[in-house]
Every structure is written in C-alpha cells, then in structure tokens.
C-alpha positions in Angstrom: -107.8 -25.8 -16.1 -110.1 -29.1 -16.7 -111.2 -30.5 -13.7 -109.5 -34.1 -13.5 -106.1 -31.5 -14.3 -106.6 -29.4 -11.4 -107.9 -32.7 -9.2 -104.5 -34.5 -10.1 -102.8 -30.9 -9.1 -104.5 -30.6 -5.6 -103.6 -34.4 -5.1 -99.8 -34.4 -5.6 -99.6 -31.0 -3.6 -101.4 -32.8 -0.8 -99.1 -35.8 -1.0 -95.9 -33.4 -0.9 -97.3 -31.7 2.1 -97.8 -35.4 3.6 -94.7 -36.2 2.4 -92.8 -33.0 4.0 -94.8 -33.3 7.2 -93.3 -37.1 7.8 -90.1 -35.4 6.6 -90.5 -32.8 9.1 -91.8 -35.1 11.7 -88.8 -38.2 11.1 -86.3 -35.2 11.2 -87.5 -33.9 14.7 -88.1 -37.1 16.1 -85.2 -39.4 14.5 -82.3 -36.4 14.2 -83.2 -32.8 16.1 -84.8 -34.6 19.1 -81.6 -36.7 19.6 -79.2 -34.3 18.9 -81.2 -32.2 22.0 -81.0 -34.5 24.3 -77.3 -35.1 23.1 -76.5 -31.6 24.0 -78.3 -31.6 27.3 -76.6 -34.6 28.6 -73.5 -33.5 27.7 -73.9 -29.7 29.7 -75.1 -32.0 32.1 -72.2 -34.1 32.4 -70.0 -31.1 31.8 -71.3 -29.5 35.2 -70.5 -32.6 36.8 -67.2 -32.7 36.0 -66.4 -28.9 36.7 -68.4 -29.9 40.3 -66.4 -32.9 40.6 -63.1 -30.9 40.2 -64.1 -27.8 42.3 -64.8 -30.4 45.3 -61.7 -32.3 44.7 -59.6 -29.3 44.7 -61.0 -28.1 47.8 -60.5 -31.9 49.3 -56.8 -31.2 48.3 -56.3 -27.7 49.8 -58.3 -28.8 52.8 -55.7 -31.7 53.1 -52.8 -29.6 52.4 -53.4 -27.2 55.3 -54.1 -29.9 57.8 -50.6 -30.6 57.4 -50.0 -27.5 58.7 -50.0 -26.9 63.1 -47.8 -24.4 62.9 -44.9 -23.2 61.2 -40.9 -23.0 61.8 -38.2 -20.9 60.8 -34.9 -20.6 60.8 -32.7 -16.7 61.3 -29.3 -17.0 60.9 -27.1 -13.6 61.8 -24.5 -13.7 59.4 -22.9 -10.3 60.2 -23.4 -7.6 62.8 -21.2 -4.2 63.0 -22.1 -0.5 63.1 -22.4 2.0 60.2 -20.8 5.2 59.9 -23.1 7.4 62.5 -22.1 4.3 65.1 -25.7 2.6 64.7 -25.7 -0.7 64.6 -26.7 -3.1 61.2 -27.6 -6.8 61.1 -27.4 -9.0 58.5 -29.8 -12.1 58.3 -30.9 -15.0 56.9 -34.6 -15.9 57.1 -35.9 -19.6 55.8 -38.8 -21.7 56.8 -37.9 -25.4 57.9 -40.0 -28.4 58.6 -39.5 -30.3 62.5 -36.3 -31.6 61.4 -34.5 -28.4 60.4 -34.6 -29.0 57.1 -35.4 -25.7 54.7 -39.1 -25.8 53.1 -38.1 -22.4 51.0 -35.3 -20.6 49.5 -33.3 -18.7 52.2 -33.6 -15.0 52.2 -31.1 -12.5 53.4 -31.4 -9.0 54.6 -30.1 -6.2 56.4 -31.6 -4.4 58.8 -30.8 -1.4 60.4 -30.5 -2.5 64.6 -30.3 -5.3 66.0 -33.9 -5.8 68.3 -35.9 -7.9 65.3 -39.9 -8.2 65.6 -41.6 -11.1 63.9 -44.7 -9.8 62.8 -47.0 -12.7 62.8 -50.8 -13.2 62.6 -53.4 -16.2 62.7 -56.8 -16.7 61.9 -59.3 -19.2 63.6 -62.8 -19.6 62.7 -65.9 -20.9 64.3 -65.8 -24.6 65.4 -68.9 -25.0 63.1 -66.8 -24.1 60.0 -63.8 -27.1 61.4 -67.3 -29.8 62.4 -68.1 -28.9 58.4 -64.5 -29.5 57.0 -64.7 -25.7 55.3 -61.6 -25.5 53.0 -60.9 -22.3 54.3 -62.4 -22.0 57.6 -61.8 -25.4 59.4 -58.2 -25.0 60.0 -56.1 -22.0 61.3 -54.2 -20.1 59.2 -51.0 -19.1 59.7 -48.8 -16.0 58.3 -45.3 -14.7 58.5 -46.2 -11.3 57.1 -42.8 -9.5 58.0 -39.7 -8.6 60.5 -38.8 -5.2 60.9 -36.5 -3.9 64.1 -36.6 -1.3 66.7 -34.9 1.4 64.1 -37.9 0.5 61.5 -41.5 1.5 61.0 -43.7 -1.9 60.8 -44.7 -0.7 57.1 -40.8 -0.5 56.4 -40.1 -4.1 57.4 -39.6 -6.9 54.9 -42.4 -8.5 53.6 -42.3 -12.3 54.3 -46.1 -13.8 53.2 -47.4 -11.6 50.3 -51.1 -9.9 50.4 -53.2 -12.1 48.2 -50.6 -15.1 47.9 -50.3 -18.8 49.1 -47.7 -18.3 51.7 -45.1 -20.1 49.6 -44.4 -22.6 52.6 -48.4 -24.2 51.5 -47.5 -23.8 47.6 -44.4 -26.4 47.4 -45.9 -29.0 46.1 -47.5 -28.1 43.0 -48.8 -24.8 41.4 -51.9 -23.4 43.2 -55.3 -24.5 41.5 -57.9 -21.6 40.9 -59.5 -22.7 44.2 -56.2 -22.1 46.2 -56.0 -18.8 44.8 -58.8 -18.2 45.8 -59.1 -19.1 49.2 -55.9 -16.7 49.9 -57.3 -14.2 48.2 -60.8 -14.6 50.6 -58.0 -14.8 53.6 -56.1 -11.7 53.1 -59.4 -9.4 53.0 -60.3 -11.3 56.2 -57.0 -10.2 57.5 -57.3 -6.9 57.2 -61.1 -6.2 57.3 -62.2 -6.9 60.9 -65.9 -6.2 59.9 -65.6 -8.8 57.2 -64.2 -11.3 59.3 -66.8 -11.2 61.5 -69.4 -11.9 59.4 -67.7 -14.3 57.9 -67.4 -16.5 61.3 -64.0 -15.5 62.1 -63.5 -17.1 65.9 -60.3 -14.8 66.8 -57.6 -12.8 64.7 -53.8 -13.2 66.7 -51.6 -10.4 65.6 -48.2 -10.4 67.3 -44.4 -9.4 66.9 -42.5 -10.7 69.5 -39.0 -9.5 69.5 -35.3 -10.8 70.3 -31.9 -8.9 70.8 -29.9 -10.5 67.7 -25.9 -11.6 69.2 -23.9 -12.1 66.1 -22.6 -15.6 64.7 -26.0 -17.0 66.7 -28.8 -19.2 65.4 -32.8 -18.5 66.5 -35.5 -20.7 65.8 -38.9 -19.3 65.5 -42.4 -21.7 65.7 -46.0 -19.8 65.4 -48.9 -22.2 65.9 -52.2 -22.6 65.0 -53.5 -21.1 68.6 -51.9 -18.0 67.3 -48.9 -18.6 69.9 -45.1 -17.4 68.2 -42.0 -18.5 70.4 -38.0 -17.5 69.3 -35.7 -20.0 70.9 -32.1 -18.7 70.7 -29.8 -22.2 69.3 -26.2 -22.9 68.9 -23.8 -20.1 67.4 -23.4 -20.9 63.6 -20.9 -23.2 62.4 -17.8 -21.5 60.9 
C-alpha cells in the first residue's frame, strides 16, 4: 500500500478512535453519569420514604395504645338451668365496652358448663426505660382477655377471647392493622408465653390472673383489667326484660 495511502489510513482510524473516545467520554459524562446518580437518589429517597412510614406507623400504634388504661367488659347471663345429670349450664354473653357502656366489639355468646366463671386475664409491663423512650411496644402495658372458662372446665378448654398472634380486636377497630401492628403482637404473644424471652427483652412484670364470680341468672357483671395488671368483676343491675 503506497505510503501517503496507508498515512491517510492510520489518520482517519486515529480520528475515529478520537471521535469514539469523546463519544464514549460525552456518553458517560452527559447520559450514564446522570442516569447513576438518578438511580441513587431515587433508592435514596425510596429508603426515606419506607423509614418515614415505618416511624409513622409506629407513632400511630404507639398512640393507639395510649388510649388504652385498661379495658371493660360487659357479661350478660341470659340463661341458667341444669342438664340432664342435674349439673348446672350458663349461658353468656361476653362484649368489650368503653367507660360509658357502650360495646367496642360484636357480643359473643356461649355456654358453659357451671356457673363459677374465671376470667383469665394477663398484662405485660416493661422497663420504665422502654416508657422514658416511647417504645411502640414496650412503653405502655399491655392488656389481654385471653379466655373464661368455669369451675367444671380445664383452662385449655375455656373460650378463647384475645387470639395468639392477633391485635386484640378491641386495639384493631379503627382501621386494618399495618405490618408494624402485626408485628408488635406477634413480638407480644412470644413474650407472653416465653418467660426467658421476656426477660431479655426488658419485660418489668408479667400479671396472670383469673379471678372468679358465682354467675345468678338474669344478672349483669362488669369486668375492668388495668394496666397495673389489676382485674375487678362488679356484679350490676339484673338485665332488663
């Protein structure tokens, strides 16, 4: 190839590398580079936002069980007589109420076989630390009705009022449970029943009590269990007709 051929040859390749290269070089700097830093602000912003909803569902669980002191129920016996071997049978009905009587949940009825109920009841209190902190889960008490059973009845038998691994639906009213929420009760109920657990996990005190009341038929109890882990039945007026 004559010289001043291969000259011109060498020169246009060199100019299309030079060319390519600013290509290369515009592209990474004017297009890729951008797009990058596009990305990266957006995962950045994207974290934000999931951290900004994580802390505002915990602000609204936190301020959905400081509403909660303590919590009331109504038992209404509808119906007491004895079965065929002369034992007796009572049939109730069970639903939570705020201060001025007025049902939280849908009334549930059931029959039991006697007539001494237990109230099985239990409260969990943290470290004051975890309150001082405003922990969504550990700077309030929290309350369960977990089930009533009677003197006839194994505990395990009874009727289950707050499910394992539920909001207690009393706390749910308002709206569905956020993944938060279902979480926290989830964290609760191992607490509940894993005493080891719930000492490392700064559990203050764990109150488990079933206090107990001869039913009369036609009357009205009202039941209140409090965030000191105190439960009180208060027999009221006989049921209107």
């Amino acid at each position: 190839m004559p010289r001043t051929i291969q000259d011109k040859l060498i020169g246009t390749i060199g100019f299309l590398l030079i060319v390519a290269g600013i290509g290369i070089f515009l592209a990474e700097h004017l297009l890729l580079a951008p797009q990058r830093e596009l990305r990266r602000q957006l995962e950045v912003q994207r974290q934000e936002i999931a951290r900004l909803e994580e802390e505002k569902q915990r602000l609204e669980t936190y301020l959905k069980l400081l509403r909660f002191t303590e919590r009331k129920a109504r038992i209404e016996v509808l119906d007491q007589h004895t079965d065929a071997n002369g034992l007796p049978v009572s049939r109730i009905r069970f639903s939570e109420i705020d201060a001025a009587g007025t049902p939280l949940t849908v009334a549930r009825e059931m029959t039991l076989a006697g007539q001494e109920l237990y109230i099985d009841t239990l409260t969990i209190r943290f470290e004051d630390h975890f309150v001082e902190q405003g922990d969504a889960l550990k700077g309030r008490a929290l309350m369960l009705f977990r089930r009533m059973f009677t003197g006839n009845m194994r505990p395990e038998d009874g009727f289950v009022l707050d499910r394992d691994g539920r909001p207690p639906e009393v706390y749910a009213l308002e709206e569905a449970g956020t993944d938060f929420e279902k979480d926290l009760w989830g964290r609760f109920w191992a607490l509940a029943n894993d005493e080891a657990g719930a000492r490392a996990a700064g559990v203050r005190a764990i109150h488990g009590d079933a206090p107990y009341i001869r039913l009369a038929p036609g009357k009205v109890y009202h039941v209140t269990l409090r965030s000191t882990g105190e439960v009180s039945i208060t027999p009221g007026a006989m049921m209107s007709r």
